[in-house]
Steps between C-alpha positions, in 0.01 A plus 500: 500500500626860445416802692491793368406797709362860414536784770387786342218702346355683240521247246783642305711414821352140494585445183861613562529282784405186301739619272777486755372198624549355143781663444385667171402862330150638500337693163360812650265736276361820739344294760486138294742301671586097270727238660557224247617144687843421450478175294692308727197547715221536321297657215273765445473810690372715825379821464360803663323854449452777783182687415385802752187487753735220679452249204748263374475153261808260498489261272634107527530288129761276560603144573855397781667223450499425952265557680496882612383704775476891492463672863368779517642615840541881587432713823203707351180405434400282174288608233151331456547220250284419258668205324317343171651146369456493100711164436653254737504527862690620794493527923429807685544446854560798825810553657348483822268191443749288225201266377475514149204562268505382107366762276399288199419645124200734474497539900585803647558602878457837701806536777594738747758415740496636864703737646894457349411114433569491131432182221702186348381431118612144434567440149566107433737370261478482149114607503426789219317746744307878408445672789375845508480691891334828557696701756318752733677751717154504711672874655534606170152368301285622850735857465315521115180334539414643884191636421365243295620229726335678806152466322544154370329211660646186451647223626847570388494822655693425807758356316570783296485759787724273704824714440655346802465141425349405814365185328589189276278436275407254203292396259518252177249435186460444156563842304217635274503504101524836526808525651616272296512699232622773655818286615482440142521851399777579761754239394509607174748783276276634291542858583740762460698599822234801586229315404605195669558616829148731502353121374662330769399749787143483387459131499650514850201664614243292293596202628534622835167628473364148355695312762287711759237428343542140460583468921137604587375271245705215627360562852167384390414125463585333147180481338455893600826604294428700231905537380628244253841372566772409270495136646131461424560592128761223480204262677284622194782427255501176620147431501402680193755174342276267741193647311646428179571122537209449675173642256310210546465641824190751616666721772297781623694825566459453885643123480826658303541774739446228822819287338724768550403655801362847343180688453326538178544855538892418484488226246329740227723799604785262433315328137416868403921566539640249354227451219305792519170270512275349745556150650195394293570628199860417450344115616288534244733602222760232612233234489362649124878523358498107611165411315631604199837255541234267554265586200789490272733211636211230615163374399354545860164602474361862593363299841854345578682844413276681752547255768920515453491870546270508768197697358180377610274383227552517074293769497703770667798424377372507146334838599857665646716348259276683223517846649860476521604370199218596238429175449375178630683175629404293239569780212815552662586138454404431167638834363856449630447118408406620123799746443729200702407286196569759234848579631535127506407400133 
C-alpha cells in the first residue's frame, strides 16, 4: 500500500502536494491546476479548478499500478465533499473513524468531516477510476450566500451553516441522470480557456443545486421519489433488452417497473430519455418491427404471429400494424413476397 498525504488547501496547493508526493510537475493555466501520473505509477491524470463563492472541483481519471491511499490531513477545517464516482470504484473513509466506505459507479456521497478530522480516498490497484469531488469552503459559500441561506429551509441547512465543523456527517446514494450529464459536461474540453472556466463554474452550481435537490428527494421512501437516477437508467437498459427477447410476453407497465424496483413515473421518465417514447409505445413498435421478420421469413399464420409478439387477439394487431405501416399484415406479406420473387427470377 502507498500513502500519500496532502496537507494543504485551496486546491492549487493540493494539487502541488500530490505533485511532490509523486515527485512530478503540475500544468497550471490561471487557476487550472493538471498533474499527469508518472508512468511508472500510473496513467491518466488529477486535476483541479478554484472557482470563487468558496467553490472548487478536483478531478480523479486515472488508474495506479499499487494500491494507493491519499490523506488528506491538515490542521484547518476540510471542505464539504461532494464526491461523484463516474467509472470504477474507490474507499472514502474518516481520519478519526478509519472504516471504509466503497463508492461504486453512478453513486455519489455527501461528506463533511468534523472539526480538523480530515478524509483517506482509497484508490485500489489497477482499477480505471473517474472521480469527480465538489469542494466547499462552508466560511466562504455561507460569506456569499448569507442571506439566502438564512431564509432557506432545508435539511441540509445545518450543514452548510456549520462553519466550525462541529459535526461528522455522511450520506451515500445513487446520483441522478441529471447530474450525470452534467459530470458529463464538466469532464469535457470543448471550450476555449474563457469560456471553459465560466462553463465549468456554472455547472458547479447546477449540480450543486440538483444534488440539493436530489437529498430531499432521497429522504422520502422509494416509491415517493420523483428523481431518476443514473443507476435506474442502466436497470432500464437492461430491461428494455429483457423486453426484446421476451415479446411473447404481455407485461403491463406496472409489472416492468415492479422488476426493477422503480415507479412508473420513473420508468417512462427514463423510456422518454433514452427513446423519447412511452413504455407502451416503444413495446409496441418493437413487437410490430418483429411481425414483419415474421411475415416475411415464416408461414406462421396472422393468429400464431400475434400470439409470438404478445398482442392479444388477430384483430388488433391487424388494426395497429395497418395504421403504422399503410398497409395490412397480409398485404405486407404478399407484397414483399411478390417483389422477393421478381428479384429472384
Amino acid at each position: 500500500m502507498k500513502n500519500l498525504y496532502v496537507k494543504s488547501l485551496p486546491l492549487k496547493e493540493v494539487i502541488s502536494d500530490l505533485a511532490q508526493e509523486f515527485n512530478c510537475e503540475i500544468i497550471e493555466h490561471c487557476d487550472e491546476f493538471v498533474l499527469e501520473i508518472p508512468k511508472e505509477k500510473g496513467e491518466g491524470f488529477i486535476r483541479a479548478i478554484n472557482f470563487g463563492k468558496g467553490l472548487g472541483v478536483i478531478e480523479y481519471n486515472c488508474i495506479f499500478f499499487d494500491d494507493l491511499q491519499i490523506h488528506f490531513s491538515i490542521s484547518q477545517i476540510h471542505p464539504l465533499k461532494f464526491i461523484f464516482c463516474s467509472k470504477g470504484s474507490i474507499k472514502h473513509c474518516f481520519e478519526e473513524l478509519g472504516e471504509e466506505s466503497s463508492i461504486d459507479c453512478y453513486q455519489n456521497v455527501l461528506v463533511a468531516s468534523s472539526a480538523f478530522n480530515g478524509h483517506i480516498l482509497h484508490f485500489e490497484k489497477n482499477k480505471k477510476v473517474h472521480i469527480n469531488s465538489l469542494e466547499i469552503n462552508r466560511k466562504e459559500f455561507k460569506k456569499h450566500y448569507l442571506c439566502s441561506l438564512s431564509k432557506f429551509e432545508h435539511p441540509l441547512k445545518a450543514l452548510f451553516c456549520d462553519v466550525e465543523a462541529t459535526k461528522l456527517f455522511y450520506y451515500q446514494g445513487n446520483y441522478s441522470l441529471q447530474t450525470a450529464d452534467i459530470i458529463k459536461e464538466i469532464n469535457t474540453d470543448l471550450f476555449s480557456d474563457f469560456l471553459r472556466a465560466l462553463k465549468l463554474e456554472s455547472k458547479a452550481l447546477d449540480i450543486l443545486a440538483v444534488q440539493v435537490e436530489q437529498y430531499a428527494d432521497d429522504l422520502k421512501l422509494n416509491k415517493n421519489q420523483s428523481v431518476i437516477r443514473k443507476n435506474e437508467i442502466e436497470k432500464i437498459i437492461h430491461l428494455t433488452e429483457k423486453i426484446s427477447s421476451e415479446l411473447y410476453t404481455p407485461y403491463t407497465v406496472q409489472q416492468l417497473a415492479d422488476s426493477i424496483g422503480i415507479n412508473i413515473n420513473k420508468l417512462q421518465e427514463g423510456f422518454k430519455y433514452l427513446y423519447n417514447d412511452t413504455v407502451n409505445n416503444y413495446i409496441q413498435a418493437l413487437r410490430l418491427e418483429k411481425a414483419k421478420d415474421y411475415l416475411l421469413e415464416t408461414d406462421f399464420s396472422i393468429a400464431e404471429i400475434t400470439d409470438k409478439i404478445g398482442l392479444t387477439n388477430p384483430s388488433y394487431f391487424s388494426k395497429v400494424f395497418k395504421e403504422k405501416y399503410k398497409i395490412t399484415p397480409n398485404q405486407y406479406r404478399r407484397s414483399k413476397t411478390k417483389t422477393n420473387q421478381i428479384l429472384d427470377s
